[in-house]
FINU-574788 format. One record per residue (C-alpha): x, y, z; residue in three letters. Coordinates in pm, whole numbers, padded with zeros to 5 digits, always signed. Layout:
XYZALA;...
***
This chain:
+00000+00000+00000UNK;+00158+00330-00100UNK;+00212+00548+00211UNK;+00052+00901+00253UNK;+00059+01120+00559UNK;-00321+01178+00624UNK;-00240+01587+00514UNK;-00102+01439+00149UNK;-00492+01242+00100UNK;-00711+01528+00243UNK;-00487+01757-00051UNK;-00598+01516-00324UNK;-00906+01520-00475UNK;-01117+01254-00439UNK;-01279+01117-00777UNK;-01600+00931-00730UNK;-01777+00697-01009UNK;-02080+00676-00996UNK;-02297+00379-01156UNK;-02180+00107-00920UNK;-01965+00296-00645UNK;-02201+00601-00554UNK;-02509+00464-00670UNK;-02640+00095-00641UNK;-02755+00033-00993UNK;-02638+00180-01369UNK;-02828+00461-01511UNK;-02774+00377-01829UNK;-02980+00052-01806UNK;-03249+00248-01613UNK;-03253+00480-01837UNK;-03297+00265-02159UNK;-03574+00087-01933UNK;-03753+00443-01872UNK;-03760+00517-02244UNK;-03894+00175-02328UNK;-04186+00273-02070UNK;-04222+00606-02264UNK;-04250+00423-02597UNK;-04187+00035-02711UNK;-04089+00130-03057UNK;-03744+00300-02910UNK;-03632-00042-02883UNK;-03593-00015-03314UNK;-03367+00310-03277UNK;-03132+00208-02985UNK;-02916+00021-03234UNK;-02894+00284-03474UNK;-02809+00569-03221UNK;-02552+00271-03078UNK;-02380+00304-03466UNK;-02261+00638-03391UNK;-02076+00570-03073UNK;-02156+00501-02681UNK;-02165+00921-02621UNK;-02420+00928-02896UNK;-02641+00683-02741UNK;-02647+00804-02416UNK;-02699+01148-02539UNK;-03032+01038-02744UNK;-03133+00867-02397UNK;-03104+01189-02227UNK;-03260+01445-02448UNK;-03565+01223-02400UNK;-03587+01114-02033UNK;-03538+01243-01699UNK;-03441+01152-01355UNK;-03560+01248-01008UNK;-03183+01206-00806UNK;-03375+01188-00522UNK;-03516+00880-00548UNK;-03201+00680-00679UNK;-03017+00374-00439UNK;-02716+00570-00281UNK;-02448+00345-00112UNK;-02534+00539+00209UNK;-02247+00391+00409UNK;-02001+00549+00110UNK;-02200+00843+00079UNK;-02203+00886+00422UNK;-01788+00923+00412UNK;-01814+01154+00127UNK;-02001+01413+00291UNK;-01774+01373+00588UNK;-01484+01442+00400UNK;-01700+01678+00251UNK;-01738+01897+00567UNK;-01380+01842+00616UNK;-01294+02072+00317UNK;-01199+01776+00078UNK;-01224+01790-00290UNK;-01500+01591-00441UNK;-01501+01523-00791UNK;-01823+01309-00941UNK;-01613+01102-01242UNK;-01856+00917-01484UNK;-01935+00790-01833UNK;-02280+00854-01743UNK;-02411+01114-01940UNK;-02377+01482-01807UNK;-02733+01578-01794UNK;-02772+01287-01520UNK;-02435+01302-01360UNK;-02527+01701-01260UNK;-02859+01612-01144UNK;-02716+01391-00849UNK;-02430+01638-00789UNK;-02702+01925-00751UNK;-02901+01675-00542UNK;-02605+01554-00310UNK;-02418+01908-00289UNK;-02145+01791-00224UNK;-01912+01785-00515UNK;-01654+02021-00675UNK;-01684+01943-01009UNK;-01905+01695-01260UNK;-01645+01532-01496UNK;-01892+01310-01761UNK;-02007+01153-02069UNK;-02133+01429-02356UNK;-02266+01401-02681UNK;-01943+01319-02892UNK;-01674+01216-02573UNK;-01813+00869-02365UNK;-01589+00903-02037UNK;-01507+00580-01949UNK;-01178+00365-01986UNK;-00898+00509-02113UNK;-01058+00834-02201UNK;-01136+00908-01792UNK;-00815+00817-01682UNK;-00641+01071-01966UNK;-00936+01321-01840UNK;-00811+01277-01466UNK;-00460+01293-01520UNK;-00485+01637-01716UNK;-00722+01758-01455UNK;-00462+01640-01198UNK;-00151+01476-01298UNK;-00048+01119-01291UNK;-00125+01011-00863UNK;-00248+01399-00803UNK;-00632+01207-00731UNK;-00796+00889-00550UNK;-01033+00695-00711UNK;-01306+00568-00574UNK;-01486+00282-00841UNK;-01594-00098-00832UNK;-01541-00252-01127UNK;-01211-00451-01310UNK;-01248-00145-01518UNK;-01160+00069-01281UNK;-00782-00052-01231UNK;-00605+00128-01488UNK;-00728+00433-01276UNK;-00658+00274-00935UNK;-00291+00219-01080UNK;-00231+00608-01161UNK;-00457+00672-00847UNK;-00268+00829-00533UNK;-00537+00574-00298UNK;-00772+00353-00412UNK;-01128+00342-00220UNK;-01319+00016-00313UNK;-01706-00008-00277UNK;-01911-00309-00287UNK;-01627-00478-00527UNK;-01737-00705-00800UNK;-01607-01024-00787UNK;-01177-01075-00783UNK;-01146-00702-00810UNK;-01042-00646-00455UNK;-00790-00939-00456UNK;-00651-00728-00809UNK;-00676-00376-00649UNK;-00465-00447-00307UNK;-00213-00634-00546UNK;-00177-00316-00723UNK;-00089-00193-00367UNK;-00287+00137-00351UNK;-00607+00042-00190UNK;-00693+00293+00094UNK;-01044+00207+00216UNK;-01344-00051+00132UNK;-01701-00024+00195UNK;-01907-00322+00140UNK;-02245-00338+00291UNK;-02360-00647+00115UNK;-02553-00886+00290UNK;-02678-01259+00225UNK;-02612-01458-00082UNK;-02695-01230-00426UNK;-02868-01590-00535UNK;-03127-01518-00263UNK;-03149-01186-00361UNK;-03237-01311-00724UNK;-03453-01567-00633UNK;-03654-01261-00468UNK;-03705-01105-00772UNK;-03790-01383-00963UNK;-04106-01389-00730UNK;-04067-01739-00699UNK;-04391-01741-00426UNK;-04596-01592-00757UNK;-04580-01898-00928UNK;-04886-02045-00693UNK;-05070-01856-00994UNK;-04939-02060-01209UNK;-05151-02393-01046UNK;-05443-02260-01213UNK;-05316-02438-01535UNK;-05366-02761-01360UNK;-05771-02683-01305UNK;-05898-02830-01708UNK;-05734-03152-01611UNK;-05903-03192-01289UNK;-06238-03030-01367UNK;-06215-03279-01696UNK;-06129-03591-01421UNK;-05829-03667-01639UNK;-05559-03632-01309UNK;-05530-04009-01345UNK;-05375-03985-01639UNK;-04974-03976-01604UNK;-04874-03826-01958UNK;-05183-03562-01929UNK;-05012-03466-01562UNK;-04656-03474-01692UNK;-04759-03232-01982UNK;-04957-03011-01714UNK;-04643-02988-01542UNK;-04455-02892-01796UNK;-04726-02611-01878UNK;-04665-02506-01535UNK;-04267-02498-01514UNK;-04328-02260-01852UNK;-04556-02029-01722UNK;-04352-01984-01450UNK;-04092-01915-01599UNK;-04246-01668-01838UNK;-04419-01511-01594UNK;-04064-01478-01410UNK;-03923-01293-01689UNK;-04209-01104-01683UNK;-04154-00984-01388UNK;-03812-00886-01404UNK;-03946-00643-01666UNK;-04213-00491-01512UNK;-03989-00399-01221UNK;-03724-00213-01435UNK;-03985-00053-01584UNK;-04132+00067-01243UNK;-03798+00172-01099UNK;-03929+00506-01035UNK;-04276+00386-00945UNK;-04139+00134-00700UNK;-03922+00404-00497UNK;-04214+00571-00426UNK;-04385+00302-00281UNK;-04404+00189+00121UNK;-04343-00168+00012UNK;-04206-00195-00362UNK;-03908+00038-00229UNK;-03762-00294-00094UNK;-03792-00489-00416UNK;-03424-00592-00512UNK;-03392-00398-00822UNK;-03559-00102-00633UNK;-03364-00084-00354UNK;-03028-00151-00560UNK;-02935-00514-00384UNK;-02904-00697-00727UNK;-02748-00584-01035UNK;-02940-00406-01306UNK;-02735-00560-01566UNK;-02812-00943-01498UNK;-03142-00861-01413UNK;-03186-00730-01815UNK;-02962-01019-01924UNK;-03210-01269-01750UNK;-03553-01122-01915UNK;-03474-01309-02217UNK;-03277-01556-02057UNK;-03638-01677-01918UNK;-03824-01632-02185UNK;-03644-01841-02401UNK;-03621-02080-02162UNK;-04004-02077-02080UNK;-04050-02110-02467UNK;-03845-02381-02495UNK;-04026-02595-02291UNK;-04367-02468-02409UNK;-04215-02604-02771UNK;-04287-02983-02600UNK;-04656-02931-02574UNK;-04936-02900-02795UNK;-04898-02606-03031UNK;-05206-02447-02894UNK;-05014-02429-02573UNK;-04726-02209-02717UNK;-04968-01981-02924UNK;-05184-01905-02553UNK;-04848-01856-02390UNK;-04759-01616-02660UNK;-05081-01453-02578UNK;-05030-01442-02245UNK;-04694-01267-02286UNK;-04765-01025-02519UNK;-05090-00928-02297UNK;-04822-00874-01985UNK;-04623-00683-02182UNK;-04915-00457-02252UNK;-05000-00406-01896UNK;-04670-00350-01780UNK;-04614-00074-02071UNK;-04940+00123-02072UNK;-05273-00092-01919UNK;-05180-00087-01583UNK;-05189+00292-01549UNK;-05573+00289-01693UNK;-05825+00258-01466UNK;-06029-00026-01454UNK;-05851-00181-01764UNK;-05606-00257-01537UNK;-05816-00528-01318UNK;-05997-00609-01665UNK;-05626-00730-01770UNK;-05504-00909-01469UNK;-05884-01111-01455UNK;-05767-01165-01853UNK;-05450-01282-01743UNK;-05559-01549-01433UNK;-05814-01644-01664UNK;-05542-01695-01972UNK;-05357-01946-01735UNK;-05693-02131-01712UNK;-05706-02161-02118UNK;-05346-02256-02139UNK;-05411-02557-01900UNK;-05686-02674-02133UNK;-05433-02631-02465UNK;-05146-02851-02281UNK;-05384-03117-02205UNK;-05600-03118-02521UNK;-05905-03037-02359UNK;-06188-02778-02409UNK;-06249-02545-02125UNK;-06620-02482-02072UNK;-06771-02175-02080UNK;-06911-02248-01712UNK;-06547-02246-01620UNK;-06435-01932-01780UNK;-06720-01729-01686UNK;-06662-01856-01323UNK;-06275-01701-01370UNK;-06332-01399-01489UNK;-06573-01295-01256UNK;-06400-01449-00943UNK;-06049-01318-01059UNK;-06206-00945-01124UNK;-06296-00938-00772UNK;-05953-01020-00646UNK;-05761-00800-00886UNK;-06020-00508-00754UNK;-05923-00621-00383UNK;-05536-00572-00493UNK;-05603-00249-00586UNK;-05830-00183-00270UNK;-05554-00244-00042UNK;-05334-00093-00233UNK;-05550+00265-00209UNK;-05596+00226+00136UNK;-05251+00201+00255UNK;-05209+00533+00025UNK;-05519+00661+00207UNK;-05320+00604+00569UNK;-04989+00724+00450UNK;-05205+01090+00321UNK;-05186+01042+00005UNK;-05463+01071-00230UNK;-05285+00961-00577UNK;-05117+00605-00658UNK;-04794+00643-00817UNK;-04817+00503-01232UNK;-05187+00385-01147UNK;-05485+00532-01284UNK;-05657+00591-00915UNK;-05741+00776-00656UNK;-05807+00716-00291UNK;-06199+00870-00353UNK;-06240+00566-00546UNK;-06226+00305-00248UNK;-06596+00288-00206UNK;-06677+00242-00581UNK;-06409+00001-00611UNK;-06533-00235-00326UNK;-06886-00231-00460UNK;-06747-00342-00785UNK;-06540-00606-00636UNK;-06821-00774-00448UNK;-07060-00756-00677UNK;-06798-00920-00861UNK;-06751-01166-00638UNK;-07146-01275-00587UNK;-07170-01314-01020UNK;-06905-01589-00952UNK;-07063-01727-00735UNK;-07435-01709-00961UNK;-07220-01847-01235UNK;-07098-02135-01029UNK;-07498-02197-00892UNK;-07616-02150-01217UNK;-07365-02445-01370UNK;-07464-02705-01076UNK;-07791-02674-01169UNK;-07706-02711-01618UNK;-07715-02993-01846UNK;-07337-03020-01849UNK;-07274-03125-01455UNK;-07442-03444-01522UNK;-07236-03559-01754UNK;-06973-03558-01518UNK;-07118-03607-01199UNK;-07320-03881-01055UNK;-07483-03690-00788UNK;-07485-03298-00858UNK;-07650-03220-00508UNK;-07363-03260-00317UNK;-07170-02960-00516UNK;-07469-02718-00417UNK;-07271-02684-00089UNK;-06997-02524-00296UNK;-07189-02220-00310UNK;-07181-02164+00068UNK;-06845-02227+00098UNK;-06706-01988-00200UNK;-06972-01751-00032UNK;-06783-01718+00306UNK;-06437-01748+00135UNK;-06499-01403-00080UNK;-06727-01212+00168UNK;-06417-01321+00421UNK;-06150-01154+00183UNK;-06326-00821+00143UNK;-06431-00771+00461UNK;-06031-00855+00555UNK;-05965-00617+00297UNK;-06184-00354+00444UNK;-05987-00413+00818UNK;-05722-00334+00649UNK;-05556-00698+00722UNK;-05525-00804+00390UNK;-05128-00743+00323UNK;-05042-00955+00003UNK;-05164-01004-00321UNK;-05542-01159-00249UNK;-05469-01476-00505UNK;-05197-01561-00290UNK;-05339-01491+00040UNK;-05601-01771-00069UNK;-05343-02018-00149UNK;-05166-01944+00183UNK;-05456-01886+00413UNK;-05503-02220+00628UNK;-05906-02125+00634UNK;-05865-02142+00265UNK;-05732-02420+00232UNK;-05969-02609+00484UNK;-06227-02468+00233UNK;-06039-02626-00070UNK;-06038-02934+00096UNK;-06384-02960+00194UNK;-06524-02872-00175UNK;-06255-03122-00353UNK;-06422-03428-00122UNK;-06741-03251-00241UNK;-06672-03305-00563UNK;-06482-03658-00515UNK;-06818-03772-00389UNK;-07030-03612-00625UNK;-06852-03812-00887UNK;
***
């Protein structure tokens, strides 16, 4: 380690990267992700703008999208230090080859920086072309360096004192071989994979057991191959739905930071990397196709279906009120369909009515609870959501008026033609009515108590009640048969 006296460090300026070091995530991928939100088609022009260099690109990014600093993942323990040596009368210098129109909006946020040295429209400062920046600015060792990356070693080796934060893998091992590391913050905690795994909302795949309902309902579950392909369906869905997922959070970045809970999301909060989390979208979806490619082409047409629909929601639908819970009913309703293609069977219009009514009153409960913890915190807007909290009343009466037409649809089919084809004694099932009665009115008057904390789809899954009630109706139906 080179040795300073601690008057030699305070009298060098301290040069601070930001995507990585000062902030938690890369602006440059949010970015791209915000202009996607502002318009799909962008995705056509990003490789053209890309033609005419990295400075270009970002550029193009920037004229059309904006940032609120405020609301970006600060390493607080780093940033913390900085304004220390801040107070202290130390030079700061914010050293990026993010683009200048973003770089100045933290350094006007943080106040606490000298100078902005960045990325502009025909100079991309990164590499080579930072280090050459810094040692004009400040001669060869006249400046530490704080960064994270293996990038950031050429600059550590002209550095005065390197200052490490939240490393990437072997780069502190290279850095203190280079003898010049000074300090290291790393605040990580946990295993990144369970990070990952957290984003990949592996709970949310309970959804996905809907695609397992036309086999049952069709009293085919004793039939291996039709349960093997089911299965398969499933694993897909998941998956898809995973990478679906990952999308709509970088989307929502902004969104998400606003929000009491969503804040702590992993790509919200900063704990995972931006980068792989982009990398895996398609990663997943190919993945999810691949299997879907084993079942019956219907089943890889609905799955198309469903992903294209997802992508509309996550792009415009879910900011439009009441398309929004339209969509997600669509969507729980989709899965339904998609068990029915994997299998080969036809899904009854009994069964699809039932969804979409039963799964509109849920999606209407999300948003419910959603509006009332706005209500408690003062607020009267959501954030990216086409509501207010004055519509918590009309919601609710839509949602259990919802919830009783599912449960009419459900009468109305015990008492058809069509259940006595499949079951031997159709009485039995009238008790099914109750019991979905007191499971719905139960949810909405939980929601109302405000004790309804997760998505209501879920919470019905997990609930032990629930499940006692999904118990009792499948012997129901097992002795109805």
């Amino acid at each position: 380690m080179k040795k300073d006296s601690v008057t030699d460090t305070a009298s060098r300026p301290l040069c601070v990267d930001l995507d990585g070091t000062l902030l938690r995530s890369d602006l440059l991928v949010e970015t791209v992700f915000a202009l996607f939100k502002q318009n799909i088609l962008y995705v056509f022009l990003l490789p053209l703008w890309l033609l005419k260099g990295k400075a270009y690109l970002k550029q193009q990014i920037a004229d059309r999208v904006d940032i609120d600093a405020s609301l970006l993942p600060y390493h607080y323990t780093f940033l913390t230090y900085l304004q220390q040596e801040h107070a202290q009368g130390r030079q700061l210098i914010l050293t990026t080859a993010s683009n200048e129109k973003f770089s100045e909006a933290v350094a006007l946020y943080l106040n606490i920086f000298h100078d902005v040295l960045a990325s502009n429209v025909t100079t991309n400062l990164s590499g080579q072309r930072k280090l050459r920046s810094l040692q004009e600015h400040f001669g060869d060792s006249g400046f530490d360096y704080a960064g994270n990356a293996m990038a950031d070693l050429p600059l550590w080796n002209h550095a005065g004192q390197a200052v490490l934060v939240n490393p990437e893998r072997g780069v502190k091992a290279a850095a203190e071989e280079q003898g010049s590391v000074a300090k290291i913050f790393d605040d990580r905690e946990g295993h990144p994979l369970k990070r990952y795994l957290k984003a990949l909302r592996l709970h949310q795949w309970l959804k996905n057991l809907l695609v397992f309902v036309p086999l049952l309902m069709a009293h085919r579950f004793g039939d291996v191959a039709l349960v093997g392909q089911a299965v398969l369906a499933f694993l897909s869905f998941g998956l898809c739905a995973s990478s679906v997922y990952l999308l709509n959070d970088l989307l929502d970045l902004p969104d998400d930071r606003q929000h009491p809970t969503k804040r702590h999301r992993p790509f919200a909060a900063g704990s995972i990397s931006i980068v792989y989390g982009a990398l895996l979208i398609p990663g997943l979806l190919i993945a999810a196709f691949a299997l879907a490619i084993m079942l019956p082409i219907k089943f890889v047409g609905v799955l198309a279906l469903y992903y294209v629909s997802t992508l509309a929601y996550s792009l415009r639908l879910k900011r439009a009120a009441l398309v929004d819970v339209l969509t997600l009913a669509g969507l729980y309703t989709i899965r339904i369909i998609a068990g029915a293609a994997a299998v080969a069977v036809v899904p009854s219009f009994w069964l699809l009515a039932f969804s979409i009514f039963l799964f509109l009153s849920l999606a209407l409960v999300k948003r419910f609870t959603e509006l009332l913890t706005m209500q408690q915190q003062k607020s009267t807007k959501t954030s990216g959501r086409g509501y207010s909290t004055t519509d918590l009343e009309t919601l609710s009466q839509f949602g259990s008026a919802s919830a009783y037409v599912a449960v009419l649809v459900l009468a109305l089919y015990i008492n058809s033609e069509a259940v006595r084809e499949f079951y031997a004694h159709p009485e039995l099932i009238w008790l099914l009515c109750p019991l979905l009665l007191y499971m719905v009115m139960r949810i909405w008057l939980l929601a109302r108590r405000d004790a309804l904390h997760e998505d209501p789809v879920i919470f019905v899954i997990r609930d032990r009640r629930s499940q006692w009630l999904a118990g009792v109706g499948a012997i129901l139906l097992w002795l109805a048969i």
